[in-house]
C-alpha positions as CSV (number, residue, x, y, z in Angstrom):
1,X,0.0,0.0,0.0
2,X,2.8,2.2,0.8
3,X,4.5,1.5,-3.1
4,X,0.9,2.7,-4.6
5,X,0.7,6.1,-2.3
6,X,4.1,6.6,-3.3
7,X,3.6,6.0,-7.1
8,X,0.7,8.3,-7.0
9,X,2.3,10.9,-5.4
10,X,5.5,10.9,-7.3
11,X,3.5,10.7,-10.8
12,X,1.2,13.8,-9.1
13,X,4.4,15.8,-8.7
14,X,6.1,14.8,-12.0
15,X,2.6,15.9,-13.7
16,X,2.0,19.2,-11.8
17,X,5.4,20.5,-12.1
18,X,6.2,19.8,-15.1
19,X,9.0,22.4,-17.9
20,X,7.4,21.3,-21.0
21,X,4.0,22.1,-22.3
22,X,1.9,21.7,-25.4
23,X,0.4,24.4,-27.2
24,X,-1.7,24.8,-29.3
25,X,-0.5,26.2,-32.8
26,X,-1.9,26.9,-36.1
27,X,-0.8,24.8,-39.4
28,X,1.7,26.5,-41.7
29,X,0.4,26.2,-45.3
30,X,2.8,26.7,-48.1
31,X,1.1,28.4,-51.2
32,X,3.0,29.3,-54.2
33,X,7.3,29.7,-55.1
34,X,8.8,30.1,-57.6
35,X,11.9,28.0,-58.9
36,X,14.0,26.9,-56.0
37,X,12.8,28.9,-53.5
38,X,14.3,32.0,-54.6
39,X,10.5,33.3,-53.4
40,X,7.4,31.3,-52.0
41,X,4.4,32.1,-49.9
42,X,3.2,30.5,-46.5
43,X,-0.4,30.9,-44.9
44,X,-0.6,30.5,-41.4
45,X,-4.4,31.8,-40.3
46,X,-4.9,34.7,-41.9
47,X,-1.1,35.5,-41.8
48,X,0.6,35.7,-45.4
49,X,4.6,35.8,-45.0
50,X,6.3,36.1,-48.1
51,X,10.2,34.7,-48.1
52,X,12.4,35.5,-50.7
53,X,16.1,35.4,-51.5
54,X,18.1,38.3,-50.7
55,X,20.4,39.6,-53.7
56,X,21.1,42.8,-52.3
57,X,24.7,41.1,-51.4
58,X,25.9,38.5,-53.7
59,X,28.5,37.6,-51.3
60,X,26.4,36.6,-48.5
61,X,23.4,34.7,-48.6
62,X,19.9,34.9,-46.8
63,X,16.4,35.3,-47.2
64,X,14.3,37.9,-45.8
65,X,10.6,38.1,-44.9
66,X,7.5,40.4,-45.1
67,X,4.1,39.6,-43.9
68,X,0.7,41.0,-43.3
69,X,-2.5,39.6,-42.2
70,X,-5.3,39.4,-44.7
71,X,-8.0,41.5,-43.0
72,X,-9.9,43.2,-46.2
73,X,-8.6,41.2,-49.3
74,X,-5.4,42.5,-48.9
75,X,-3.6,39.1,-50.2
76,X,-6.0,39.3,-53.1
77,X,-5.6,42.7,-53.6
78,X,-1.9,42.6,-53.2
79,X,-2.1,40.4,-56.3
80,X,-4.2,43.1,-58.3
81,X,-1.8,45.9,-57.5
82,X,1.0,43.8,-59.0
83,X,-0.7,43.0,-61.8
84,X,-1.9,46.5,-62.4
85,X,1.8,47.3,-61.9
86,X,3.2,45.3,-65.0
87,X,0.4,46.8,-67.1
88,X,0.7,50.4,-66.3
89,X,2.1,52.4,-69.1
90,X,4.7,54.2,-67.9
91,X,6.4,51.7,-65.5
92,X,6.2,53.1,-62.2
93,X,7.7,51.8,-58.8
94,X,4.3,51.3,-56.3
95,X,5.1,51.8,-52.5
96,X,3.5,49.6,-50.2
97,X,3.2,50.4,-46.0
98,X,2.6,47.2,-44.5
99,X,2.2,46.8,-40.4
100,X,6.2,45.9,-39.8
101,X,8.1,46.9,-43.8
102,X,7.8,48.9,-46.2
103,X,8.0,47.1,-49.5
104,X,8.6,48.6,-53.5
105,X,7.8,47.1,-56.5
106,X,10.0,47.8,-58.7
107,X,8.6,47.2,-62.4
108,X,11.7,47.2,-65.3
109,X,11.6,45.9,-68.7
110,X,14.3,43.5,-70.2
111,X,14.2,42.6,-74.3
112,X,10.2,43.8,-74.0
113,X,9.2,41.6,-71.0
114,X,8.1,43.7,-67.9
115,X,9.6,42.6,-63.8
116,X,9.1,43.0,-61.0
117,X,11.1,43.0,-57.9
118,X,10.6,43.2,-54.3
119,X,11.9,45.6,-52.0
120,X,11.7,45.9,-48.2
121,X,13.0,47.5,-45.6
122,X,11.8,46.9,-42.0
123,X,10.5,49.5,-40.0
124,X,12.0,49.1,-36.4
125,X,16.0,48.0,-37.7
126,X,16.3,49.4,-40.9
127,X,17.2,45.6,-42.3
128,X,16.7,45.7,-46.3
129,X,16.7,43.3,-48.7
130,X,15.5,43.2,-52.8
131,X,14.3,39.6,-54.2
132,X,15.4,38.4,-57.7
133,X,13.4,40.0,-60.5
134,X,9.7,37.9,-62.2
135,X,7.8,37.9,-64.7
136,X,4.2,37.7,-64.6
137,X,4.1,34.5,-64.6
138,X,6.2,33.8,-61.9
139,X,4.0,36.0,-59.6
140,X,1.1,34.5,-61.1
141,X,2.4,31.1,-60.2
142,X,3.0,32.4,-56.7
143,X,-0.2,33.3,-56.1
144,X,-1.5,30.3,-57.2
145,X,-3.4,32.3,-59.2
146,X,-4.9,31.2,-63.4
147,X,-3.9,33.0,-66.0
148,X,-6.6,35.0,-67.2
């Protein structure tokens, strides 16, 4: 009897003062990249964080991040401004405030095929980065998006 009130007490100790607990998290959804990862898309509730290759420095290599949460559209929308962006006639660069970076789109042509690159700068540490260049049917790939 004296073995079972001890088993029970030591298991009711272990249990009640235990380091490691579960919690709960949300699943991380991957949407869209493009070619080997040089920029892809994960969903995670209704975060969107966008991870791209950093060429800023060719001698070192990272990837940097933007996100946002998609309150009004704003992942669908996000698309549409892009899109708009590699029609537009003159190419203009579009400046985007998000909650944490500021991001550019930076539209150029190249032997009559319109790009678009990515570039961010975070608010709080200055960190910047600039993704590789794409067409529209990279972004449209992304996106997961048809081509209309």
């Amino acid at each position: 009897m004296k073995k079972i009130i001890f088993a029970l007490s030591l298991f009711a100790s272990c249990v009640s003062f235990s380091q490691i607990k579960v919690i709960e998290t949300t699943p991380i959804i991957r949407l869209g990249a493009i070619n080997q990862n040089d920029m892809f898309i994960q969903n995670e509730g209704d975060q969107y964080i966008f991870t791209y290759k950093n060429i800023e420095k060719e001698e070192e290599t990272s990837t940097r991040t933007f996100s946002f949460k998609d309150l009004n559209n704003d992942y669908n929308n996000l698309y549409d401004i892009i899109v708009n962006g590699f029609n537009a006639d003159p190419l203009l660069d579009i400046k985007l405030e998000l909650p944490k970076e500021f991001v550019w789109l930076h539209f150029s042509k190249n032997l009559d095929r319109t790009y678009v690159q990515f570039m961010c700068k975070n608010k709080t540490n200055e960190v910047t980065g600039v993704s590789k260049a794409f067409s529209l049917d990279q972004i449209t790939k992304l996106f997961q998006k048809n081509k209309i």
